[in-house]
C-alpha positions in Angstrom: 120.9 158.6 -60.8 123.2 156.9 -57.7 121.4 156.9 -54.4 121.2 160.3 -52.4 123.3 160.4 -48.5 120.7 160.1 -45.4 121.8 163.5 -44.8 120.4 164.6 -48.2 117.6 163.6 -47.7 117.3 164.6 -44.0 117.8 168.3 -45.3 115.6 168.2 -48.3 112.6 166.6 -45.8 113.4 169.5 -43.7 112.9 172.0 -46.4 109.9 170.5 -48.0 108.1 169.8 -44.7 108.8 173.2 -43.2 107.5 175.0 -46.8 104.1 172.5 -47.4 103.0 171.0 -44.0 100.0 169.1 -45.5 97.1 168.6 -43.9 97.2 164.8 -44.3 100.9 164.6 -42.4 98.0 163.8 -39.5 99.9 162.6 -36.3 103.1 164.1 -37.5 104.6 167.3 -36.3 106.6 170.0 -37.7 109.2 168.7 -34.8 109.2 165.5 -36.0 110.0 166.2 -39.5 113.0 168.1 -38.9 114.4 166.3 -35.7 116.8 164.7 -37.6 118.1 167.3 -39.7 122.2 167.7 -39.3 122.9 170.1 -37.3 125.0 171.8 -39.8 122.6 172.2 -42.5 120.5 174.7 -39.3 121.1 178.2 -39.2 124.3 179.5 -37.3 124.8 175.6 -36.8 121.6 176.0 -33.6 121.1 172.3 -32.6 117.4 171.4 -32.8 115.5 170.5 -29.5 112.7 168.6 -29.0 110.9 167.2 -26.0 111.3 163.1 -25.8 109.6 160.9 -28.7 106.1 159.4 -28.0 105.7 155.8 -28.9 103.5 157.2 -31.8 106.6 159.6 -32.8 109.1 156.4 -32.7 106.7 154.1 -34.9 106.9 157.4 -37.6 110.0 158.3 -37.4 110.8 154.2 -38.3 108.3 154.1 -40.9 110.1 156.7 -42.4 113.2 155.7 -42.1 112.4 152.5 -43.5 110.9 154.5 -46.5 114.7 156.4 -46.7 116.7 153.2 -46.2 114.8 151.4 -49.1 114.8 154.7 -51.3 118.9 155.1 -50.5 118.6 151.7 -52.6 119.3 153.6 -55.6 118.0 152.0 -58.6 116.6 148.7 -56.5 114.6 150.8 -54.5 111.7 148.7 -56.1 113.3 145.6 -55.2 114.2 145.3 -59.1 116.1 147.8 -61.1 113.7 150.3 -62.5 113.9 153.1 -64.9 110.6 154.5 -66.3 110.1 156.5 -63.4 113.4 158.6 -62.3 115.0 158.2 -58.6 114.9 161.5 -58.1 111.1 161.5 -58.5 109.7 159.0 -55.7 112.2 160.9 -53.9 110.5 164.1 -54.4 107.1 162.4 -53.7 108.1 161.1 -50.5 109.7 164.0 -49.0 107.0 166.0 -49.7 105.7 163.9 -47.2 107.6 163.8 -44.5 108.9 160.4 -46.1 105.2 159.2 -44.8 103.5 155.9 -46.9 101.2 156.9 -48.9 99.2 153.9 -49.6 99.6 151.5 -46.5 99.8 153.0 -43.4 100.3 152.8 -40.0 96.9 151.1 -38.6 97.4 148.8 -42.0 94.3 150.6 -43.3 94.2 150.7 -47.2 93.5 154.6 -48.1 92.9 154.7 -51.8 95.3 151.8 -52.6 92.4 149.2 -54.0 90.8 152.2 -55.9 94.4 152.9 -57.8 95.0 149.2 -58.5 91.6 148.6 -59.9 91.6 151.9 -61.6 95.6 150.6 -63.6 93.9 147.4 -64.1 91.5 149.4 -66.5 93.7 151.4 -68.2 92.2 150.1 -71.6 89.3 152.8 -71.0 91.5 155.7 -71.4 93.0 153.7 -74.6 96.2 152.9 -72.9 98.0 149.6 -72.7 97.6 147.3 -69.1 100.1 145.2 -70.3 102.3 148.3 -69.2 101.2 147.9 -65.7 100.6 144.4 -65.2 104.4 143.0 -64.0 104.4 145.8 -61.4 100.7 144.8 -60.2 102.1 141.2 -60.0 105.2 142.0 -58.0 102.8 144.3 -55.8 100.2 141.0 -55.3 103.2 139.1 -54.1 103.5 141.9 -50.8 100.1 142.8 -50.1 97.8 140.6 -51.8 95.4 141.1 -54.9 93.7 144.3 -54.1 95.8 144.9 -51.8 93.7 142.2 -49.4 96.7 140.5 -47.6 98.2 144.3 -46.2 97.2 143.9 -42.7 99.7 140.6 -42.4 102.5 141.5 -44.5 105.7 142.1 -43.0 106.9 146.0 -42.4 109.1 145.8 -45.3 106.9 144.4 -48.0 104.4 147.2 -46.7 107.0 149.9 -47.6 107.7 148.3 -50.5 104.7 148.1 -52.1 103.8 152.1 -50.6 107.1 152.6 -53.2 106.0 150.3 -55.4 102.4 151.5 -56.1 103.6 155.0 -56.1 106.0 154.3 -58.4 103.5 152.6 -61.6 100.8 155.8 -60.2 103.2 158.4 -61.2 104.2 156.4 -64.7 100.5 156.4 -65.1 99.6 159.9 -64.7 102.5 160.9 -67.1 101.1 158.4 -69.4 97.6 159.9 -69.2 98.4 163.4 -69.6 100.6 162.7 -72.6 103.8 161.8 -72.2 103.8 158.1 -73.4 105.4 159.1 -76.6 107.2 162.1 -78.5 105.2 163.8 -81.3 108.5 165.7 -83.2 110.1 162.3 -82.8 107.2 160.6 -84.9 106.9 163.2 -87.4 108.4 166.6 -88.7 105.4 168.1 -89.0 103.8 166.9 -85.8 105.0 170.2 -84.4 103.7 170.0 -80.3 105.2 169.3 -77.4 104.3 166.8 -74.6 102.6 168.4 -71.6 105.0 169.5 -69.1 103.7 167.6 -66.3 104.9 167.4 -62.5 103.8 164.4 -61.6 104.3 164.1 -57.7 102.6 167.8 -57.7 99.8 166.9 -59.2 99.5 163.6 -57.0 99.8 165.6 -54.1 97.5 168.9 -55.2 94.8 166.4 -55.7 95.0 164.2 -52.5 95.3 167.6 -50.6 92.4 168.7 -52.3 90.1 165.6 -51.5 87.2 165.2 -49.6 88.4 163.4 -46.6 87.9 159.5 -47.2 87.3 159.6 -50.5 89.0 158.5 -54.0 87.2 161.1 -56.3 90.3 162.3 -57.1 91.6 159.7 -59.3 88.9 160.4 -61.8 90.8 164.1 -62.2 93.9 162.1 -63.7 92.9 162.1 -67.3 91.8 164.8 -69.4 88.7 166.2 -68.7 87.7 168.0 -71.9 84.1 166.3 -73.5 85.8 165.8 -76.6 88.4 163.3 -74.6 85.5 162.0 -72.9 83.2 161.5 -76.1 86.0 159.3 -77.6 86.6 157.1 -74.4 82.9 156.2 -74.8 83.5 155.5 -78.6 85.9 153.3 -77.5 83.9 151.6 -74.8 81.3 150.9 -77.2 83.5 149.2 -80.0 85.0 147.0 -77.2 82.1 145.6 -75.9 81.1 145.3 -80.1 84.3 143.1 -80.0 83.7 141.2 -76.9 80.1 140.2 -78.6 81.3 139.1 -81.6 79.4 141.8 -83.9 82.1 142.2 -86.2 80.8 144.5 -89.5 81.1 143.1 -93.3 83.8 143.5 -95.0 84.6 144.4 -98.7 87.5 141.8 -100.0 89.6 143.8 -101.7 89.7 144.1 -105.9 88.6 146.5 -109.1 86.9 149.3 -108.4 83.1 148.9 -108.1 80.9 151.6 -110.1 77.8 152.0 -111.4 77.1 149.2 -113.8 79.3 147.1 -111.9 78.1 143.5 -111.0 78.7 140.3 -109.5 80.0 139.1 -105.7 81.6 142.1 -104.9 78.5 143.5 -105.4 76.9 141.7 -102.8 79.5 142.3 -100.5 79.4 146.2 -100.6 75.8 146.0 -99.8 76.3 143.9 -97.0 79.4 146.1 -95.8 77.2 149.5 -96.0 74.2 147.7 -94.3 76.1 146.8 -91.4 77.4 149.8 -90.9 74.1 151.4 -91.2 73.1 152.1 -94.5 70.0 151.4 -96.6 72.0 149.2 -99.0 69.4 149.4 -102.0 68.1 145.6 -101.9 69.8 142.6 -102.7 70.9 142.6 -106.6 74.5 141.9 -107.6 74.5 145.0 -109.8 75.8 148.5 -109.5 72.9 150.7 -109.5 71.9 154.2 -109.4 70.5 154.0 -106.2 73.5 151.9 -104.8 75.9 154.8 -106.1 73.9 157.4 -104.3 74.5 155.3 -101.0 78.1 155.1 -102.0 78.5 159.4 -102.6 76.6 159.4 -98.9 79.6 157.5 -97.4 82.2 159.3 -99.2 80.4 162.4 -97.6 80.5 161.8 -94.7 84.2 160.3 -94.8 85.6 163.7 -96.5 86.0 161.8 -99.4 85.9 162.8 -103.1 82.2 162.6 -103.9 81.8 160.6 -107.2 80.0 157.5 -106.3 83.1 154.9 -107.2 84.1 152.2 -104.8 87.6 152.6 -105.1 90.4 152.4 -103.0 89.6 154.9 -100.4 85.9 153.7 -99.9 87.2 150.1 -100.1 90.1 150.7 -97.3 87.1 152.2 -95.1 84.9 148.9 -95.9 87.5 146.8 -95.0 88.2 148.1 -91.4 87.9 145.6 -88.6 86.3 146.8 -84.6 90.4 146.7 -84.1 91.4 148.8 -86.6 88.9 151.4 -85.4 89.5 150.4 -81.8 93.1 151.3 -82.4 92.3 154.7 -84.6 90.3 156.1 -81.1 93.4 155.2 -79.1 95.6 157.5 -81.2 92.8 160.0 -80.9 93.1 160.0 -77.7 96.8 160.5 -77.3 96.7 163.0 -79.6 94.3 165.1 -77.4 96.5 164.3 -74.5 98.6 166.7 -76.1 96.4 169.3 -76.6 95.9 172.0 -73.5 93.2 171.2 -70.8 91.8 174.6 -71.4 91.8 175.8 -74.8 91.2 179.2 -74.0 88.1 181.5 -74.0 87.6 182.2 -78.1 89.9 179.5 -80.0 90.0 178.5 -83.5 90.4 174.8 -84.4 90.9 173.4 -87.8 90.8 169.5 -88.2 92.6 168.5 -90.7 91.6 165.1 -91.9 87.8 166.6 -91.5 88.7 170.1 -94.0 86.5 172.2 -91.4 87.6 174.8 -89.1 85.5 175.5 -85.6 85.1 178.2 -83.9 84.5 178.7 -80.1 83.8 181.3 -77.5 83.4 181.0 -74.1 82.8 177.3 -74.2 80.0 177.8 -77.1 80.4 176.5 -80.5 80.0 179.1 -83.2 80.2 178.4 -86.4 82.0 175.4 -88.9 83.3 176.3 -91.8 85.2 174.3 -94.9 88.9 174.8 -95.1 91.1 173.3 -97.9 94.8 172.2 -95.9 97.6 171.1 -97.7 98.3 167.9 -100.5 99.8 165.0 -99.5 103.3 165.8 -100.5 102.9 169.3 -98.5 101.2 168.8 -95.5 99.7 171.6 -93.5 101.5 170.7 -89.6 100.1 169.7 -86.7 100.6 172.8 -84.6 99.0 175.3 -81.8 99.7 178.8 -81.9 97.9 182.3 -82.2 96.3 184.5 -84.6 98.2 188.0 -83.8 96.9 190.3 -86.6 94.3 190.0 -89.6 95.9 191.5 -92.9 93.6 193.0 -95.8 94.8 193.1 -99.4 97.4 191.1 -98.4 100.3 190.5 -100.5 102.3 187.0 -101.2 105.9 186.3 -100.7 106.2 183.2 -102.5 108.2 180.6 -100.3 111.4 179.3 -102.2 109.6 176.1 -101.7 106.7 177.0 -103.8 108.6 179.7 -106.3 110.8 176.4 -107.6 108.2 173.8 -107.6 105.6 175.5 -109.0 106.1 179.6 -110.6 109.1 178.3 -112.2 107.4 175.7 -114.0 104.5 177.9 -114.7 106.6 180.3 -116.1 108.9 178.2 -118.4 105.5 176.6 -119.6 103.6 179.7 -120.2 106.0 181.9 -120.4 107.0 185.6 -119.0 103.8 187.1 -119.2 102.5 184.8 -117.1 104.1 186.6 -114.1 102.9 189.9 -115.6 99.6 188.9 -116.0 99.5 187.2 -112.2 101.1 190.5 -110.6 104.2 188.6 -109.9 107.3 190.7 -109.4 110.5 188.9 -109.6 113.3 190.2 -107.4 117.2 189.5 -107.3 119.6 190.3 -104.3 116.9 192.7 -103.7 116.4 194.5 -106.8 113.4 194.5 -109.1 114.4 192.8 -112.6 111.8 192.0 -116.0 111.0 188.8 -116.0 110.9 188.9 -120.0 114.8 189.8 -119.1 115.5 186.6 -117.5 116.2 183.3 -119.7 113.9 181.0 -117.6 114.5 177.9 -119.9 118.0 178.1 -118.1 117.0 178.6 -114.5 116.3 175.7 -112.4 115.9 174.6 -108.7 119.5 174.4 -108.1 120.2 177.8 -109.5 117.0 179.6 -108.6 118.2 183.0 -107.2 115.1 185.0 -107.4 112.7 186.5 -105.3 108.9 186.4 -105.8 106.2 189.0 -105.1 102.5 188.6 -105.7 100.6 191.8 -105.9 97.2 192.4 -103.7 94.0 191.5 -105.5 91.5 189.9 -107.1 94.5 186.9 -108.0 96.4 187.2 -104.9 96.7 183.6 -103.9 96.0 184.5 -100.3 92.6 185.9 -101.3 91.8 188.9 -99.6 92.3 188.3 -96.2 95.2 186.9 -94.1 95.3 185.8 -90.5 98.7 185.9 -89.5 100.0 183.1 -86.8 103.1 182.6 -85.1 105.0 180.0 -86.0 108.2 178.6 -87.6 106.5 177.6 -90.8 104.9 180.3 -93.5 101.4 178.6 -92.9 98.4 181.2 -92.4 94.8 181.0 -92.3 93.4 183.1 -96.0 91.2 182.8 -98.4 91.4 182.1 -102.1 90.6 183.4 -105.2 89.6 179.5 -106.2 86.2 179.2 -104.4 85.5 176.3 -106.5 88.0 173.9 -105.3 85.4 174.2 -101.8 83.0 171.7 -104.2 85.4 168.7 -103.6 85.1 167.3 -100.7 88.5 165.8 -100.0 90.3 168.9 -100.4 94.2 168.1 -99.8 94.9 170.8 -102.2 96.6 174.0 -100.6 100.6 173.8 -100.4 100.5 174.0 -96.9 98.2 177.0 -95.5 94.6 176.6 -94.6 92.6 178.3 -97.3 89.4 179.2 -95.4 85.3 179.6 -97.8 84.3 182.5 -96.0 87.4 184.8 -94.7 85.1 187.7 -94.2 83.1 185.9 -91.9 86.3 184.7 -89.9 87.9 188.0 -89.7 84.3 189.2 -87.9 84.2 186.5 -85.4 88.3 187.0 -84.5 87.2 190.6 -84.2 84.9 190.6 -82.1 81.5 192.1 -81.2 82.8 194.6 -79.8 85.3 195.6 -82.2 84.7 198.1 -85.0 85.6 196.0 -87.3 81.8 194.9 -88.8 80.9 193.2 -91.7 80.2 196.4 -93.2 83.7 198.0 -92.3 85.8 195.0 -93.5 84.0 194.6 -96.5 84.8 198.2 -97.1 88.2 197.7 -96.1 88.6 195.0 -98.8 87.1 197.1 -101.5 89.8 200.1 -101.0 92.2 197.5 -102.5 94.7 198.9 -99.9 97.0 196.5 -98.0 96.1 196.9 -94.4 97.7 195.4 -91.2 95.3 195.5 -88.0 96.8 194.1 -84.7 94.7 192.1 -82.4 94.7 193.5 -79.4 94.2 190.2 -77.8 95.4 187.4 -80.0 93.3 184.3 -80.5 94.2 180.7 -79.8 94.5 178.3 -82.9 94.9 174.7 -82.6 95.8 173.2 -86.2 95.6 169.9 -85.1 94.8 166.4 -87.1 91.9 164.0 -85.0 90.5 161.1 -87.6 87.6 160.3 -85.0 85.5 162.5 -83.7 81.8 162.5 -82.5 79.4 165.3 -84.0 77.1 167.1 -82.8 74.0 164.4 -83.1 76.4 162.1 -81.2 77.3 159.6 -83.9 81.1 159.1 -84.0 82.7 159.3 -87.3 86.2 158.2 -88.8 87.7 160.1 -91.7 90.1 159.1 -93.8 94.1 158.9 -92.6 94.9 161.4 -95.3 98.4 162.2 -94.2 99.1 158.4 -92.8 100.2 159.7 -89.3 97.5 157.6 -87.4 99.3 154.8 -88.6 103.0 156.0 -87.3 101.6 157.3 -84.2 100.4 153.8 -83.7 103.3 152.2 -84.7 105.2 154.3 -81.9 103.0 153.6 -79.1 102.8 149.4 -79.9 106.5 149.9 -79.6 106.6 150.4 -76.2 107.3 147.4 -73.7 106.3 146.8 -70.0 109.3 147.0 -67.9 109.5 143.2 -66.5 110.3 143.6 -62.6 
């Protein structure tokens, strides 16, 4: 963006002075601000009078002047070209001022300068990178000083420059710790969020207006201040100073599978893996024993893993994880909840995908967990936030084209006709019901596929009995199943998409309400009248399908589940990908 006219810039300080008048303009009257506003940007073209400038008035008025000469610099005003941070932004910032520093004033008194630059220079603890913010610290050592020490004998120029300059790598910050470091549809399809929408020089200024006088409080309100944010950047405190001491865990070399009966080096090696990590490894033999494997189904437990007691290569990518590699799985935890709302809402539903559980909260209380079973590999369930609008019983299925050609049609050439008679599948084309013992299915195939597919209610109904209908652009619900016995597996990547949830009654009760009508008693009855039923929620709930590999439970030990979809590893990859802008 080319640099804005003095008379721009006169008019918008007018505006934006006249409308805010914050209370930290101190010394600085309403006068002042618009004395040099051209007179024919005044109503009716008045001419603005104002008694004589005070010496203090004079020293403002070529602070801030200074601050518009050096902003007119267009895309220099930095001293260096710069682009993270648009023109048009430090140029909001600084009218909302009064075009007044913000950092290095008048008396040459540091406000809350040190506290930024110390708080950039440990931008690691909120899992971003300082090597982001390290050539603008350097060029900003070079006008005041490290820590800003040398400000009281640095020219008026360097002053204003580094006022810009620290402003400038604050606001890149704050966008950076509320979420906009990277975009999540541009990693991934079904990474369905958007960044925050954030207004960075508003929330500066809302927060610094909000302060207690003389204090930097305020810069702790940057980041996100959910406890689940705040659980992880103490996981990741914890693994760093693990790092910086040296106390590396064991690691399984990679090779054949290890099971019961197994023996030799690797042996020894998984037991000293597991042990460091925690784990009564079961002595010190080099063979595969029962008590060994029963250590082994413990970890795959607790990693959402298929429970079978076989080191193979799940358990063995897990054992072979570095303090970096799980240094660098928080970080992308963290972004990831950067994009998530800073208030969830009073009653919310969130399902974690990597984890196969769904929580429920209400009014900042946890309620109950409950297993869910998301999509396979090949059909992932997105990453998306939405709401639960109405609660459907005896639903029926419309079979998405997706799954009708994938799957029914293969089921149907295999077994035959009846098997869609027998499943309460109707077959439909161009909107009439046909017989599906009509229709040649050894001749119909994906390309050709012109049908329609409708599953009856009931007992087979592959959305169980229940549905929980949510907005969005995919055909993903919460439901249940008529295949409780897939909840047995642990890893349970095994839905084509929607969240199949245990215990759908109980569900359907808690998005209800306890106030509602709608009791166990009533929905189970509800079910059992095998009538399809739509009932509208009155007031819809909140649902966050969302995909965090760390978390810490609810005894406080963090734990790391398995990258089922492999989106920690893009994420990643997107975030290393950025560069620090070299001043």
């Amino acid at each position: 963006m080319g640099p804005f006219s003095k008379k721009w810039i006169d008019v918008l300080l007018g505006t934006t002075v006249a409308c805010l008048g914050f209370s930290f303009l101190e010394g600085f009257s309403k006068g002042e601000a618009l004395a040099d506003v051209s007179s024919s940007s005044s109503p009716a073209n008045k001419t603005v009078e104002s008694s004589p400038p005070s010496s203090s008035s004079s020293s403002l008025n070529a602070t801030r002047e200074g601050l518009q000469s050096l902003l007119e610099g267009g895309r220099n005003y930095l001293g260096f070209e710069a682009s993270e941070i648009p023109y048009s932004t430090l140029l909001k910032l600084y009218a909302k001022v009064g075009f007044q520093p913000l950092w290095f004033t008048e008396d040459r008194k540091s406000t809350c300068a040190s506290a930024v630059i110390k708080m950039l220079e440990k931008a690691d603890e909120e899992g971003l990178e300082i090597a982001e913010y390290a050539p603008f610290l350097k060029k900003l050592e070079g006008y005041v000083g490290a820590d800003a020490s040398k400000q009281e004998t640095a020219a008026q120029e360097d002053l204003l420059r580094a006022d810009i300059l620290l402003s400038y790598v604050l606001l890149q910050y704050i966008s950076d710790v509320q979420g906009e470091r990277v975009s999540p549809k541009k990693i991934d399809k079904v990474l369905y969020l958007d960044n925050p929408k954030i207004d960075e020089p508003l929330l500066l200024l809302d927060l610094l207006q909000k302060a207690p006088e003389n204090t930097c409080e305020w810069l702790e309100k940057l980041s996100p201040q959910n406890p689940e944010y705040k659980a992880l950047k103490g996981v990741l405190k914890d693994l760093k100073s693990q790092q910086v001491q040296g106390k590396e865990e064991k690691i399984l070399s990679s090779g054949p599978t290890l099971k019961k009966g197994s023996s030799g080096k690797r042996v020894l090696e998984l037991r000293e893996a597991l042990a460091s990590r925690g784990y009564n490894s079961g002595g010190t033999s080099d063979i595969f024993d029962e008590s060994l494997e029963t250590i082994v189904k413990a970890v795959q437990k607790n990693l959402g893993l298929s429970v079978d007691g076989v080191v193979g290569q799940d358990v063995q990518e897990h054992l072979s994880k570095r303090i970096e590699d799980k240094i660098n799985q928080v970080i992308v935890t963290l972004e990831r909840w950067r994009w998530m709302p800073e208030v969830l809402g009073s009653k919310y539903v969130l399902v974690n995908i990597p984890e196969f559980e769904a929580r429920t909260y209400e009014n900042g209380q946890h309620i109950f967990t409950m297993p869910v079973i998301v999509g396979r590999t090949y059909r992932e369930t997105p990453v998306f936030s939405s709401e639960i609008v109405n609660v459907i019983f005896n639903p029926t299925w419309n079979v998405p084209k997706l799954i009708a050609v994938q799957d029914e049609l293969k089921d149907v050439q295999k077994k035959g006709a009846d098997y869609f008679i027998s499943k309460k599948i109707h077959v439909y084309k161009n909107g009439t019901e046909v017989d599906p013992r009509r229709v040649n299915w050894s001749e119909v195939t994906k390309q050709n596929f012109d049908f329609h597919l409708k599953q009856d209610s009931g007992k087979d109904n592959a959305l169980g009995r229940i549905r929980f209908t949510i907005i969005s652009p995919f055909d993903v619900y919460l439901h249940g199943t008529p295949k409780q016995e897939l909840f047995d597996k642990t890893k349970r990547t095994l839905s084509s998409g929607c969240i199949r949830l245990e215990d759908p009654l109980k569900m359907a009760e808690f998005i209800f309400g306890k106030d509602s009508k709608w009791t166990a008693e009533s929905i189970q009855n509800a079910i059992d009248a095998e009538k399809t039923e739509t009932i509208p929620l009155q007031t819809p709930v909140k649902v966050y399908i969302q995909y965090f590999t760390v978390f810490v439970d609810q005894s406080g030990t963090p734990r790391f589940m398995e990258d089922v979809y492999g989106q920690d590893k893009e994420i990643l990859k997107a975030l290393k990908s950025r560069r620090a802008q070299a001043p």
